[in-house]
Phi, psi and omega in degrees: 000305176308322206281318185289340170287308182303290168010270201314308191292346148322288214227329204249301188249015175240072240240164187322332169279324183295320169295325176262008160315301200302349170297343195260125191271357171254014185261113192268317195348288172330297218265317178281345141321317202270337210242343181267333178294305190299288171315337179258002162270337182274357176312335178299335199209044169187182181276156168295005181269323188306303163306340170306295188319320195275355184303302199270338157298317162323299152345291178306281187307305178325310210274347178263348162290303169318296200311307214280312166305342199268328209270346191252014182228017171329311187246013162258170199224183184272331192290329177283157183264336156306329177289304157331284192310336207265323179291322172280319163315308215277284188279270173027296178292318162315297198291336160275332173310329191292318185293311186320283192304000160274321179309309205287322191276344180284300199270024151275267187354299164326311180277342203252324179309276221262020179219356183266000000 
């Protein structure tokens, strides 16, 4: 499910002004697609204040991952190989904020059956 949520807000819902945005550190857009996507996929399978929550941590981490790439690859071109390693460190940090938030949610779930 994340992957295909990154996918679409990646690529799919994120046109040229949102790319050149991420440079503005009060520019949300983007970053609330990734975080509204992520809430309207965990609604499936948690309650909605939980998929909210984890919507807006996504929201947050998303938007200070972008926020931190565009600053550091501000003055690279696609031709450095520094602009790479930063774009890959960049989905690397996504994909682990995604594992966290299955972790944190399976063992909140976990602890609330069998111990609530």
């Amino acid at each position: 499910m994340f992957f295909i949520k990154h996918f679409l807000a990646d690529f799919v819902f994120q046109d040229k002004k949102m790319s050149h945005s991420k440079k503005r550190y009060f520019y949300f857009n983007h970053s609330a697609i990734h975080g509204g996507l992520t809430a309207l996929g965990l609604v499936f399978f948690t309650t909605i204040h939980t998929a909210i929550f984890f919507g807006m941590v996504d929201f947050l981490v998303h938007h200070n991952i972008d926020y931190l790439k565009t600053r550091l690859t501000h003055n690279l071109t696609h031709a450095d190989r520094k602009y790479w390693i930063y774009f890959g460190l960049d989905q690397f940090l996504h994909y682990m904020t995604y594992a966290a938030i299955l972790i944190f949610m399976l063992h909140y779930h976990f602890w609330t059956l069998w111990f609530a």
